[in-house]
C-alpha positions in Angstrom: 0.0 0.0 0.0 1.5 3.6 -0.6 1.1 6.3 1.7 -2.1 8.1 1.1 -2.0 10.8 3.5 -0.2 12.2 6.4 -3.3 11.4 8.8 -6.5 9.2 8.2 -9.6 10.3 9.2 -11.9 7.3 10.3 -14.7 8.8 12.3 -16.3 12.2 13.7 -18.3 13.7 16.4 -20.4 16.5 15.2 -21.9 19.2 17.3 -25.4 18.9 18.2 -26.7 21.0 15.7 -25.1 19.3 12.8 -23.0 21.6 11.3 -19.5 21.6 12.6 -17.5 18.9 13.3 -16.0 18.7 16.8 -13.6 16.0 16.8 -12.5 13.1 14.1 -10.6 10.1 15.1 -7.3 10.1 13.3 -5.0 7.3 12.6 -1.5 7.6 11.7 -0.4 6.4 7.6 2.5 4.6 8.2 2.9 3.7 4.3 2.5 0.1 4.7 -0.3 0.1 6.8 -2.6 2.4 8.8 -2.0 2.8 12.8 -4.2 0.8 14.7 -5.0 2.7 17.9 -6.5 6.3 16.7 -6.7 9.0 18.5 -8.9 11.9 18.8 -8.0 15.6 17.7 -10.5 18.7 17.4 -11.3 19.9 14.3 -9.3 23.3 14.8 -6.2 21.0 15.1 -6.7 19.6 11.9 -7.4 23.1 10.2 -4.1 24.2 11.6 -2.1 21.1 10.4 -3.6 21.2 7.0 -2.5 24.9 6.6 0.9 24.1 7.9 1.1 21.5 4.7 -0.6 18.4 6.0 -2.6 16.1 4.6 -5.9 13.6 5.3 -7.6 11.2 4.0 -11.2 9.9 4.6 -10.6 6.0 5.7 -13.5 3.3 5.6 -13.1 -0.6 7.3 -14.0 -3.8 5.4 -13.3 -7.0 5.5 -10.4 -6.6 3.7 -9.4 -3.9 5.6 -9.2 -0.5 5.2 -10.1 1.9 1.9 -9.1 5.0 1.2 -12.0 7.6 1.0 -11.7 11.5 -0.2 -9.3 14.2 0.3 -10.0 16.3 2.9 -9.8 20.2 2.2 -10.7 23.5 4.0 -13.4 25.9 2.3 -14.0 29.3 3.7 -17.6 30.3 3.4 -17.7 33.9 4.5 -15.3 34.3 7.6 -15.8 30.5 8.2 -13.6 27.2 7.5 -15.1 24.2 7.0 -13.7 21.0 6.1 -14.7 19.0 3.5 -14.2 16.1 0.9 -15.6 18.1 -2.1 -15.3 21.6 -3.3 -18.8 22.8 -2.4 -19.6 25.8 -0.7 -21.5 24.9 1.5 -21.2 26.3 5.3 -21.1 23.1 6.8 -18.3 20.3 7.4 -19.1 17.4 5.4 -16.3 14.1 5.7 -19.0 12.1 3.7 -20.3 9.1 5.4 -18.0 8.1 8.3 -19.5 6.9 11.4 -20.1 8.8 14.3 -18.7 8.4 18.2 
């Protein structure tokens, strides 16, 4: 497996009116295989690190094990940052379909 990211993003916590992500569980890409114990950073930790040059990666389990999902990307809307697998302006976070803790 090549590296796909710097972090993997495997699951989120949203706040309770939907809209912003609180905290993702993040696993580490160790280029061979992903990290098995994840941890938990906010989500203005992973705005910071992606401006500083870092990358994510959306991550999914199956039996086979895991898949890479989407890039993960800020977009400002207004004086907001969201973070986002696609390009859409929308003023909400949106990491597709992972599960939720």
């Amino acid at each position: 497996m090549d590296k796909w990211a710097d972090f993997l993003i495997s699951a989120v916590r949203y706040s309770a009116d939907d809209t912003h992500i609180e905290r993702v569980r993040v696993h580490e890409d160790l280029g061979d295989k992903v990290s098995g114990s994840p941890t938990e950073s906010l989500r203005t930790e992973v705005v910071k690190n992606i401006k500083n040059g870092k990358t994510y990666v959306t991550i999914f389990k199956s039996q086979a094990g895991w898949n890479k999902g989407q890039d993960v990307h800020i977009i400002k809307v207004g004086n907001e940052e969201f973070i986002r697998t696609d390009k859409n302006q929308t003023a909400r976070d949106n990491l597709e379909n992972l599960p939720t803790f």
